[in-house]
C-alpha positions, 0 to 999 in steps of 0.5 A: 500500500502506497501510504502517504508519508508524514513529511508529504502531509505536513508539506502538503498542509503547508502549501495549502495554507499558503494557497489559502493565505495568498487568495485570501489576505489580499482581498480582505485587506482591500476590503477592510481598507475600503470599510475603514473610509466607509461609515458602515461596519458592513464591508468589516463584516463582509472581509470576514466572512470571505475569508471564512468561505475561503477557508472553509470551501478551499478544500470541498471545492478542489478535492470533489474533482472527478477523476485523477485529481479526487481527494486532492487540493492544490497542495496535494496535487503538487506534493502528489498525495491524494485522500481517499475514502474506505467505502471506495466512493469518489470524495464528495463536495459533502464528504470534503466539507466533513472532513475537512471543515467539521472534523478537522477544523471544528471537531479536533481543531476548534474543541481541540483548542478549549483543551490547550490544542493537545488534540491538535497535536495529537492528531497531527502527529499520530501518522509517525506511530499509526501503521497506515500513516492516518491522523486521528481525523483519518480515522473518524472520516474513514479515509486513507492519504495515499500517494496520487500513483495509488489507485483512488480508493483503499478496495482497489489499492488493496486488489494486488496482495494475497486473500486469505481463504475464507473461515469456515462457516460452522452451519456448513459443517457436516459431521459424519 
């Protein structure tokens, strides 16, 4: 299995953060420039929320693209790394804001924060002692970060290694 390494991640995460930063700092900052000539706390507003939407749609909207860029931001594209999903589905606009947003950022990230970010911590660094190399987010989602060579889901990737025979069914059994 073709499981993404930590240091791709981490430099994945990175390249997205930039990304995120680079679209979205300079708009905010145009706007709340105008806002501070203006008499209404209107534009202020508007800032934050666009850049919340930057934020939180960046990922959903690039990681739902059909074929051999599903489950990838620019970040993982770039570092050639890809999230797949256990059932075998493509990543959806719908399962990328899950993942993403609520378990990711609200979940670990926002509640992780009440608790001093320890969670946060946690989840980024298990991939260094998890034998698949998934964040604590990973498993909640029930997904895999595979690299972008590997088949786009976790069924198929697994296609290439030996069954094993299945167990005997005792109510096939015939004793004689």
């Amino acid at each position: 299995m073709n499981y993404a390494s930590w240091p791709k991640r981490v430099l994945a995460a990175i390249v997205d953060g930039l990304i995120v930063t680079v679209i979205a700092v300079p708009v905010l900052i145009l706007l709340i420039a105008v806002a501070a000539g203006a008499e209404s706390g209107s534009l202020v507003v508007l800032s934050i929320v666009f850049f919340f939407a930057v934020g939180v749609l960046y990922a959903p909207v690039l990681m739902q693209r059909p074929g051999e860029r599903n489950g990838q931001t620019w970040g993982k594209q770039l570092i050639g790394i890809r999230v797949v999903r256990d059932d075998g589905e493509e990543v959806s606009f719908g399962y990328a804001l899950l993942r993403e947003f609520l378990i990711k950022g609200l979940v670990i990230g926002w509640l992780g924060g009440l608790l001093w970010s320890i969670p946060t911590i946690i989840n980024y660094l298990w991939p260094l002692w998890d034998k698949e190399n998934r964040a604590l987010h990973d498993m909640m989602a029930k997904s895999h970060v595979l690299g972008a060579d590997a088949p786009p889901t976790v069924g198929e990737a697994n296609a290439g290694e030996p069954k094993q025979p299945p167990a005997p069914d005792p109510a096939e059994r015939q004793d004689v």
